[in-house]
N, C-alpha and C positions, 0 to 999 in steps of 0.2 A: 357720520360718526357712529351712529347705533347699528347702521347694518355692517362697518368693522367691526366694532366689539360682537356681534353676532357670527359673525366668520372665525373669529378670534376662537370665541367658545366655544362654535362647533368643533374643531380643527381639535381643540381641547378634550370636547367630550371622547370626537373619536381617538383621539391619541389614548386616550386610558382608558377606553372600552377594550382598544388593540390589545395594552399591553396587559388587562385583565383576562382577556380571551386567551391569551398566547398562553402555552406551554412551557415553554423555554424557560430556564431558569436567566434571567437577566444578567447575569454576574457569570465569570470565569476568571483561572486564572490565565487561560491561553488566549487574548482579546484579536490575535491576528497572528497568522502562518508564514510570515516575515519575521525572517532569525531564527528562525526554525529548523533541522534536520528533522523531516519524520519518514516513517518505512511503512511498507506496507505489511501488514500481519495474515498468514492465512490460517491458520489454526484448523487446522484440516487434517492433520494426524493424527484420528480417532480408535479405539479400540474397539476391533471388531468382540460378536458375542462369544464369541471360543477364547478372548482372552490371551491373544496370541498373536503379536502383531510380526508381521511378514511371514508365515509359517515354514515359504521354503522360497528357494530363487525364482520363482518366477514371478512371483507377487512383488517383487520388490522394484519400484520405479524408481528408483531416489539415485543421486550421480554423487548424495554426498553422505554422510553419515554424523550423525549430534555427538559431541558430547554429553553422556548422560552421566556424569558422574557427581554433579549436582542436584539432581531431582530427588525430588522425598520418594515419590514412586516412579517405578520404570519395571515392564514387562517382557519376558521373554520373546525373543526369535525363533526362527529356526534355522538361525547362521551363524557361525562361530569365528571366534575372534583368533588372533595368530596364535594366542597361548593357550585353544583349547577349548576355552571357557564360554559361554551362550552369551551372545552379542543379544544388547538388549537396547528396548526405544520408549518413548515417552510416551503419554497421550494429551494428546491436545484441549479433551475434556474436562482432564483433570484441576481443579482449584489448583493445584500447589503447583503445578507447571505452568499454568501461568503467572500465578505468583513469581514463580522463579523468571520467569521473564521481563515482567516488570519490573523487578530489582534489579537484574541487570541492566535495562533499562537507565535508572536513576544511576547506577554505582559509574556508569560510563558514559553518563553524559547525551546519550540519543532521545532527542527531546519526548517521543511520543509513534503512535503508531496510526495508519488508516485499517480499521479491522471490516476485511474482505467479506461483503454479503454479497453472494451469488445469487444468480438471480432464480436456481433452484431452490434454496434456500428460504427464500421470501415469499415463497408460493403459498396460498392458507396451509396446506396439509402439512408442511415442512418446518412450518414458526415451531413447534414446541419440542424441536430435533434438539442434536449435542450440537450443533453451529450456533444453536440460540445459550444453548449452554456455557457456551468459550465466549460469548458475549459477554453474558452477564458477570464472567468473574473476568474479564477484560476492564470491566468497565470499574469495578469494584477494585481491582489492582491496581488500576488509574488515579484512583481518588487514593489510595493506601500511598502510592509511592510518588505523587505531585506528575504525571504523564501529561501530556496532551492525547486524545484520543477522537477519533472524526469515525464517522459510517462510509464506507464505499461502496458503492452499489456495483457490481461486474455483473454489468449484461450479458457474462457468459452463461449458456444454460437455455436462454430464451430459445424459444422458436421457430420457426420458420412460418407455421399454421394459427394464425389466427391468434398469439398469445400479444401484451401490449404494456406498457407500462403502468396501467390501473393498478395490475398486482402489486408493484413497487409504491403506490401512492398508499393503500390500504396496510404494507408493510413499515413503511413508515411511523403511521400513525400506530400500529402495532408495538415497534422500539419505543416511541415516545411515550406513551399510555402506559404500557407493560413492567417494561423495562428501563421507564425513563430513563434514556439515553440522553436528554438534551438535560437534564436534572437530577444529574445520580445523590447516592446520596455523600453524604462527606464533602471532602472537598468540590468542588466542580470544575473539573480540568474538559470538560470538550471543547474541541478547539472551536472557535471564530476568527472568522475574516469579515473586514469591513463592518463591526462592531453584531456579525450574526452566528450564528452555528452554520460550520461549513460541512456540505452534505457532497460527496463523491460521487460523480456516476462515470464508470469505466467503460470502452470497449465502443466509441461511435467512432465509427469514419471506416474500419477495417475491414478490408475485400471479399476476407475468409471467414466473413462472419456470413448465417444463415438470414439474418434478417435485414429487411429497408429499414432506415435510419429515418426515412420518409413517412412510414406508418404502421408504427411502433408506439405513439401516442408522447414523443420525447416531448416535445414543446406544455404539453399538456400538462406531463410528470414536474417541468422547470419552473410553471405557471405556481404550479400547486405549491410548491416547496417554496416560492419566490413570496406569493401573493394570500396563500390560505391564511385567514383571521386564526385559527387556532393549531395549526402543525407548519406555518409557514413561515416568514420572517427570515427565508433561510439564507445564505449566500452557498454558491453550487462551484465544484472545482468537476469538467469534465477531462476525462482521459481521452485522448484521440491520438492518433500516429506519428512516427516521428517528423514526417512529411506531410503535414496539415498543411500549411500553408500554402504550398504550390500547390496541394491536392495531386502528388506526385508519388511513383515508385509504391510503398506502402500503405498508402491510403487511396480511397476510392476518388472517383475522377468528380464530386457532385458539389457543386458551389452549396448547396443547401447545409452542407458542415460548415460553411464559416457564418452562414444565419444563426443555424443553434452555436455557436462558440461565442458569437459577439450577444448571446442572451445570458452568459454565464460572465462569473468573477476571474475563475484563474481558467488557466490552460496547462493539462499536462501534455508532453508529447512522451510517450512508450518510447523509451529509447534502447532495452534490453535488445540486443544482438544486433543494433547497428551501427557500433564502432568496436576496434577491435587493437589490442596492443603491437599486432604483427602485421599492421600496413603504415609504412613510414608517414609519419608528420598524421596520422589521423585524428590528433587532437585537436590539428588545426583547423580541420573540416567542422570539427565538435564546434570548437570556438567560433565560429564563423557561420554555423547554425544557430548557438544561442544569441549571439546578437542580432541576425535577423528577424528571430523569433519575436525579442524583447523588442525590437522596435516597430513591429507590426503589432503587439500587444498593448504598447504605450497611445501607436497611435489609433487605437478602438479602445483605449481605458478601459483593460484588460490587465489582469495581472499573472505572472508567468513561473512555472517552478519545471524547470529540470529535469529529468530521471538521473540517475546513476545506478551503476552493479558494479559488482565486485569482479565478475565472471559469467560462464556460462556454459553447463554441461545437458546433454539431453540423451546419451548414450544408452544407459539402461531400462530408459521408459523407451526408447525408440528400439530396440532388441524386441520386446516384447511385443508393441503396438504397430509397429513401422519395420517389421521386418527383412522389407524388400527395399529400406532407405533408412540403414542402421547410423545414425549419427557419432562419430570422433567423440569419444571421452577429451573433456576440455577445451573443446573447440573453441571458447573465449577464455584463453589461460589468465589465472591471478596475479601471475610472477608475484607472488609474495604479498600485496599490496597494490604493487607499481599500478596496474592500470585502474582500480578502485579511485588514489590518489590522483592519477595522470587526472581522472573523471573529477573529480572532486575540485582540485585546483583548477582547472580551465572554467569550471561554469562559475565559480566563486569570482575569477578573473575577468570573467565576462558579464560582469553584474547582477549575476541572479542573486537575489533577496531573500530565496527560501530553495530547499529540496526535497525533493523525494528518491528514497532510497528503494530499489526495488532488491530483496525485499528484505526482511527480519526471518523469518524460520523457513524461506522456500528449497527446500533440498533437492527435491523434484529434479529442479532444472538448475540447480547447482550455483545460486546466488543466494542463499544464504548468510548474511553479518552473524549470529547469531554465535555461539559459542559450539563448533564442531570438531572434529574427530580428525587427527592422522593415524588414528587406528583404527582403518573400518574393519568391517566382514574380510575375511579371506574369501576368496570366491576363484571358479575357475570360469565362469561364464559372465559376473560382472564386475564393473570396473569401476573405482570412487575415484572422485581429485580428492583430494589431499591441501594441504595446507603448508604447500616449499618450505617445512621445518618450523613457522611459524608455531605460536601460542595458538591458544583453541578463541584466546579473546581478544584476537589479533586485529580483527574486523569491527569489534564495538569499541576496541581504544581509537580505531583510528578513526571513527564515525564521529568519539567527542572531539578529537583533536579538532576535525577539520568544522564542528560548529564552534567552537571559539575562535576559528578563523572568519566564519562567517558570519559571525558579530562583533568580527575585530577586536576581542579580548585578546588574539595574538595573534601577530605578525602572518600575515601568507603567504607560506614556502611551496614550491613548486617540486622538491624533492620529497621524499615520501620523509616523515618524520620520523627518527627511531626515537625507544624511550630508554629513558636516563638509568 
């Protein structure tokens, strides 16, 4: 009996030493990423020092163009719009821009966002940049406007020579210390799964990547986050390919990806650019993926989220970068909606529990929800999609629609919704 109550007590002391040690603020209101819509945010459209953002066409990568006619600030171009007048863009930097995003956010229903930390970005030299910048009033607009909001880590950036995941451990604890990230102040919306703060790491398993997924220090990085008495406690969502499972087509041929996947909580598979509204019945292949997926996840007690996009353009970054392999302006067409929704309905239908939306502001490659433009740049050299007549908030009405579907607050239609 006395060496129970001994067991008892220890088991005790160290439970509240833990939860003294830890950082983490205890409390959220996001407690789990089930019923959830969130996007990914990259907040990467910064204002150079000239104060001048695109200055002339060839600087300009984007296949889509924002609506700025909501922002408190917004800066000149050097493109001009149909009627003349200087086409003008945001900055990412900015407080009030992303303010304005976070309201949008709340006003439409998109539960919250993963905000993209590269793994340039997390480098010691690089913490006290504008990316840390667009953090800290992320996280502040979070707590203003009731968001969910999580860190992602995109091993893009990394190395090939000798760089490893230490940086990302020491960065970590950098957000958390600094910037308290897992403890902002105000409300506390960073999300949790399985009652912890879910922490992102993107980019293992892909072909085209420069580094081994072997030793890069990942296991080390999961340890840390999983197991650390004071920055750990964590639950971990990795990004891996849409073909993890087989280790197939887009991802690398190495069983040692379903080692690290079965050490983590969820599983994203990158689903951006492989499915497409103009191969007949391709949803069914969708659907016919996510339940493979979810049942290979069920059965390693794993849990599973989705990708969706809207679209996909890559034309005027690949003019510029990829000259000799210029990509089709709208290669993954929106029609309007349709194939966003076609996405949307099929994973809901196929029992996914949560989403992720790639992404919130990516213009880049022309997936963007965000509120954008049918009136870009005039240009004779590049090309925007456009929005098939659509609203500019055509993309975030439909983003809440479909999580009241996904928490069956209403009915799931499989034709795209119009509104009333």
């Amino acid at each position: 009996m006395k060496k129970n109550t001994f067991i008892i007590t220890l088991c005790l002391l160290l439970a509240f030493n833990w939860a003294f040690a830890n950082k983490h603020a205890s409390e959220t209101k996001y407690k789990s990423y089930k019923g959830l819509i969130m996007a990914g945010y990259q907040g990467w459209f910064r204002l150079p020092k000239d104060k001048v953002m695109y200055p002339d066409e060839k600087r300009v990568h984007l296949d889509m163009w924002p609506d700025v006619s909501e922002y408190e600030k917004t800066y000149p171009t050097g493109l001009k719009l149909a009627d003349g007048s200087t086409a003008r863009f945001f900055n990412s930097a900015d407080k009030s821009t992303v303010d304005t995003h976070f309201n949008w956010m709340q006003e439409y229903g998109l539960d919250g966002v993963f905000m993209q930390r590269f793994f340039s970005a997390a480098r010691p030299n690089a913490r006290h940049g504008h990316a840390t910048d667009v953090l800290n009033h992320a996280f502040e607009a979070a707590s203003k406007y009731d968001r969910a909001i999580a860190i992602m880590y995109d091993l893009s950036g990394l190395r090939k020579s000798g760089e490893d995941c230490s940086t990302l451990i020491e960065d970590w604890k950098y957000l958390v210390d600094s910037l308290k990230v897992t403890n902002q102040k105000g409300a506390k919306t960073y999300l949790h799964h399985n009652g912890k703060p879910l922490v992102a790491i993107w980019g293992v398993g892909f072909p085209d990547r420069p580094y081994n997924i072997r030793n890069i220090g990942l296991e080390r990085f999961i340890d840390f986050l999983k197991n650390d008495p004071e920055y750990g406690g964590c639950s971990i969502m990795m990004g891996v390919p849409t073909f993890w499972r087989d280790l197939n087509a887009d991802c690398i041929h190495d069983p040692y990806l379903h080692e690290l996947i079965k050490q983590v909580d969820i599983v994203l598979p990158w689903m951006v650019q492989r499915f497409t509204p103009l191969l007949h019945n391709d949803m069914d292949r969708l659907r016919d993926l996510i339940l493979d997926d979810i049942s290979w996840c069920k059965a390693n007690n794993i849990d599973y989220v989705p990708c969706v996009c809207p679209g996909f353009s890559w034309h005027n970054l690949s003019v510029h970068e990829f000259p000799d392999d210029i990509k089709p302006s709208g290669s993954i067409p929106r029609q309007g909606g349709r194939f966003y929704w076609q996405q949307m309905s099929t994973a809901i239908r196929s029992g996914a529990e949560m989403i992720y939306v790639a992404m919130f502001d990516e213009v880049n490659e022309g997936t963007a929800i965000f509120k954008v433009s049918d009136n870009p740049p005039v240009s004779n050299h590049l090309q925007f999609v456009g929005l098939d007549g659509k609203p500019s908030d055509h993309y975030l009405w439909l983003t809440g629609e479909a999580a009241k579907m996904l928490r069956k607050e209403k009915p799931l239609v499989f034709t795209q919704p119009e509104r009333e």
